[in-house]
N, C-alpha and C positions, 0 to 999 in steps of 0.2 A: 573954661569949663563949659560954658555957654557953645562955643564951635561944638567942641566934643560932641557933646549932647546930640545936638544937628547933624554932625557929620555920622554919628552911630544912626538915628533916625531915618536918615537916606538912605543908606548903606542898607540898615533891614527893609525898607521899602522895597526898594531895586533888589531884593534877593527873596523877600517875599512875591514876588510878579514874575520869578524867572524860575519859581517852586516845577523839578523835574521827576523822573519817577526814579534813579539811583539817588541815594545817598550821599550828598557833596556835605565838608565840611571848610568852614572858613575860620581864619583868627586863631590858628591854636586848637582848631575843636569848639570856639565857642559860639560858633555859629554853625548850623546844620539844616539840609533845604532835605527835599524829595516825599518821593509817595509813603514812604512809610522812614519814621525816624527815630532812631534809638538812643539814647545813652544807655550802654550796658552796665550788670551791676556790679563787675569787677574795676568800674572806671569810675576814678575822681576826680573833675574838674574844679580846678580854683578860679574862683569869678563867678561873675554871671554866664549866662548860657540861655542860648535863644534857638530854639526850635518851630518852621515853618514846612509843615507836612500835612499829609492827607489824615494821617496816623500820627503822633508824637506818643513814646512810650519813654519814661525815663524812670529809669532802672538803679542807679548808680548813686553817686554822692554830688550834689554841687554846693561850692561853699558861698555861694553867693545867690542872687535873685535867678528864679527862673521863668523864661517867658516865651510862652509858648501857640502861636497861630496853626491851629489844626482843627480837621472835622472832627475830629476824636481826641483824646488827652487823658493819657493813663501816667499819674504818678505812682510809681510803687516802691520809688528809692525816697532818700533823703535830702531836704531843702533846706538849706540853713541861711538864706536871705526872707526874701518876703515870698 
């Protein structure tokens, strides 16, 4: 569990520092870089979900934690982790 932990840690580091201006998504969707990032509100993500953007706007449903590195941070959907 301890690796995991580490290895997800890295993994959003190196993708937080390579933050671009399209929209990449990693993992399934649970990972999301660029200038502006959305979770739309027709979308529902099971898990966590980590947004690093200039903008994060999440719209949608996630059924787990969400976590989010941006200058801006608009929740206006549903978070059912912490």
């Amino acid at each position: 569990m301890a690796f995991a932990a580490a290895l997800t840690a890295v993994l959003l580091v190196g993708l937080a520092a390579g933050v671009v201006l399209a929209q990449d998504t990693f993992l399934n969707g649970k990972v999301r870089t660029g200038d502006s990032v959305t979770v739309p509100g027709s979308e529902t993500v099971d898990g966590d979900v980590y947004l690093f953007g200039g903008t994060a706007t999440m719209d949608g449903t996630v059924t787990g934690d969400l976590v989010a590195f941006a200058g801006q941070v608009q929740v206006n959907g549903t978070v059912k982790g912490d």
